[in-house]
C-alpha positions, 0 to 999 in steps of 0.5 A: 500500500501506499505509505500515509502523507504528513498532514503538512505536505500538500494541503493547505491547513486551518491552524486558526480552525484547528491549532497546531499540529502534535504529532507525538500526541497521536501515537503516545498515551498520555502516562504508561499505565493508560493503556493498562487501564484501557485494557482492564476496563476492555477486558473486564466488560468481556468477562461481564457479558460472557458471564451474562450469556452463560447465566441468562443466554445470548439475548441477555448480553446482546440486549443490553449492548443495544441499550447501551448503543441507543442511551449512549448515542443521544447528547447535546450539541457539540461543544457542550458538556453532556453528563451521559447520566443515562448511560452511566445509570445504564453500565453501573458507572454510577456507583464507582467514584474515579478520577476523572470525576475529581479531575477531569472539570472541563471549567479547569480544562487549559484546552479551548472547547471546540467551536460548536459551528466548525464541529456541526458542519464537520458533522453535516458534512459541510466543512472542508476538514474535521476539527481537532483540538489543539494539544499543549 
């Protein structure tokens, strides 16, 4: 196949639109235990539905993706903040206190949200290239 193009060679950019380029960002996780998080809660809700299908049949764990999908696919507009208190009712996440919910205040955030007309046209298809967050 033919090897990717570097984002900076051949068309023009909308570092206004979209900041700086980070190209270190994309390929590293931000703290080496990251992926050893993302993994445990991958596998452990593997486990959770295999253990579900055998107790109460494949149904059971197929349904419950489904809810999954259609609670999680519902939000606001884009730029902002959706608290997803359906879907955390709906996976049990309601009931685990992490870090993310001590540390993680977008009000706090050094990072600008994104514009909320750049992000719907992207969506609609009307922007020319999608939006990205700068990265400090």
């Amino acid at each position: 196949g033919e090897a990717p193009a570097l984002p900076m060679v051949g068309e023009p950019q909308e570092f206004l639109r979209t900041g700086l380029p980070n190209f270190r960002a994309g390929v590293e996780a931000a703290h080496p235990l990251e992926a050893v998080a993302v993994n445990h809660e991958r596998e452990s809700k593997e486990n959770k539905l295999k253990m579900l299908q055998n107790v109460y049949g494949s149904a059971f764990p197929l349904k419950q993706q489904i809810e999954e999908a259609i609670v999680g696919s519902s939000g606001r507009l884009p730029g902002l903040p959706s608290s997803r208190l359906g879907l955390d009712a709906l996976t049990g996440r309601l009931d685990r206190f992490t870090e993310a919910d001590y540390l993680a205040d977008p009000a706090e955030s050094e990072l600008t949200p994104p514009p909320m007309h750049a992000v719907m046209e992207q969506r609609l298809g009307l922007g020319t290239k999608p939006h990205t967050r700068p990265t400090l």
